[in-house]
C-alpha positions as semicolon CSV with decimal commas, in nm:
position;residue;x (nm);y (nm);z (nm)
1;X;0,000;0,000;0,000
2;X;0,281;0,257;0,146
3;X;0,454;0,166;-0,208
4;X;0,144;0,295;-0,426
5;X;0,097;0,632;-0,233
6;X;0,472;0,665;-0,336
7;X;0,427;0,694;-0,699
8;X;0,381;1,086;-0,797
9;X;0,037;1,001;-0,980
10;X;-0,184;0,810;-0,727
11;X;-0,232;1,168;-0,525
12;X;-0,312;1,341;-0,862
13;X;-0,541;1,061;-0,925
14;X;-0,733;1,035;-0,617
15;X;-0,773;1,373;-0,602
16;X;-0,914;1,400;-0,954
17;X;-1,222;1,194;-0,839
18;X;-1,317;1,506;-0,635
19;X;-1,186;1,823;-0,853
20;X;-1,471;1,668;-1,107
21;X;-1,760;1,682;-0,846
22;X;-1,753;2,032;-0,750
23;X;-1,577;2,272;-0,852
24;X;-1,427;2,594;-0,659
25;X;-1,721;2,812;-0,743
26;X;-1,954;2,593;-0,481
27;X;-1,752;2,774;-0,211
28;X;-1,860;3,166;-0,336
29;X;-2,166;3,128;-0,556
30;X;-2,511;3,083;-0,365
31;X;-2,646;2,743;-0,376
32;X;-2,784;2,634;-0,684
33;X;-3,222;2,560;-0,607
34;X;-3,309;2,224;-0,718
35;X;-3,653;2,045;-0,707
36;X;-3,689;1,770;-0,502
37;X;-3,642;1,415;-0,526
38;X;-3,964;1,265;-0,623
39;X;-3,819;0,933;-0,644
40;X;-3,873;0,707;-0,326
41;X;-3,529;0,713;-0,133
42;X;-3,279;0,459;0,086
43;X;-3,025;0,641;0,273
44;X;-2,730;0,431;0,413
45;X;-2,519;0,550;0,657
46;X;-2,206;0,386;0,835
47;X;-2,101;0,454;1,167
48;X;-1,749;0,423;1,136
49;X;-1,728;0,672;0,819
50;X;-1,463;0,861;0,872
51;X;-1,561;1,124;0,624
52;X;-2,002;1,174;0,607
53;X;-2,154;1,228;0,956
54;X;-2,491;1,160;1,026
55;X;-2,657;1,437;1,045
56;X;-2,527;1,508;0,665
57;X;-2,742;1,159;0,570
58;X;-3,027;1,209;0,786
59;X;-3,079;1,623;0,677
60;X;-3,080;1,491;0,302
61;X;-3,479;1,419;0,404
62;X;-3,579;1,768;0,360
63;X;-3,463;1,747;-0,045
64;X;-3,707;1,458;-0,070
65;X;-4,063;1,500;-0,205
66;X;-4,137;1,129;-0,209
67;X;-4,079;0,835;0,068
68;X;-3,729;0,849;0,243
69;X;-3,586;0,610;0,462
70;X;-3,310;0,559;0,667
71;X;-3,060;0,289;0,794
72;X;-2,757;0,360;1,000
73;X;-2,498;0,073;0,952
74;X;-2,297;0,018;1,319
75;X;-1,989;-0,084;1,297
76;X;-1,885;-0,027;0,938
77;X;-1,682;0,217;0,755
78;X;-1,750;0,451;0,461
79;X;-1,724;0,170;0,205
80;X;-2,000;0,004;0,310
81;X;-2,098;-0,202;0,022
82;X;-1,705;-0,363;0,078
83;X;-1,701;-0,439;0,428
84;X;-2,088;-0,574;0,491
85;X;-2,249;-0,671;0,136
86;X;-2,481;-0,903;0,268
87;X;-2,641;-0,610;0,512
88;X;-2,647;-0,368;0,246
89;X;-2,763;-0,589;-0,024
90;X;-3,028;-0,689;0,205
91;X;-3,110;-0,364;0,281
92;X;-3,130;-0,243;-0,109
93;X;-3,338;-0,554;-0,152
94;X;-3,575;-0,473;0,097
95;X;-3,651;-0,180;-0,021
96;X;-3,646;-0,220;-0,328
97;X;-3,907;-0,467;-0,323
98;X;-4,134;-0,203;-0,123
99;X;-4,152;-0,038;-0,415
C-alpha cells in the first residue's frame, strides 16, 4: 500500500475523483435551487465513516418530495458495500421490493 501512495500520480489521481464533483465556485456562488427528489429514497449510513456524519445523511430528508428512509450501519466504515455486502444488499433488496 505505502509503495502505491509513493508513486507521484496516485495523489493526482485520487484527487481527480473530487476536482470533477464540485468545482471551486460551490464555495462563493449561492447554492444552486433544485426540485426535489420525487423518487422514493434509501439512505445508508455507516457509523465508522470517517468522512459523512450523520446528520449530513439524515438532513438529506428535507430534499425529498417522495418516501425516504433511513438505515444507520454500526460498525462499518464509509465503504459500506465492501465491508458488509450481505447487510447492504439486504437492505437495497428490501426496499427495493417495497416499491
Amino acid at each position: 500500500m505505502i509503495d502505491r501512495l509513493r508513486d507521484p500520480r496516485a495523489l493526482s489521481t485520487s484527487l481527480g475523483l473530487y476536482r470533477t464533483g464540485a468545482g471551486p465556485q460551490l464555495l462563493v456562488e449561492p447554492p444552486i435551487d433544485l426540485p426535489e427528489v420525487l423518487a422514493p429514497v434509501l439512505g445508508l449510513w455507516s457509523s465508522e465513516d470517517r468522512y459523512l456524519t450523520e446528520q449530513s445523511m439524515t438532513g438529506t430528508e428535507k430534499y425529498v418530495g417522495g418516501s425516504w428512509r433511513y438505515e444507520r450501519l454500526d460498525g462499518v466504515g464509509h465503504w459500506m458495500q465492501l465491508e458488509a455486502p450481505d447487510r447492504v444488499n439486504e437492505l437495497l433488496l428490501d426496499f427495493l421490493a417495497g416499491m
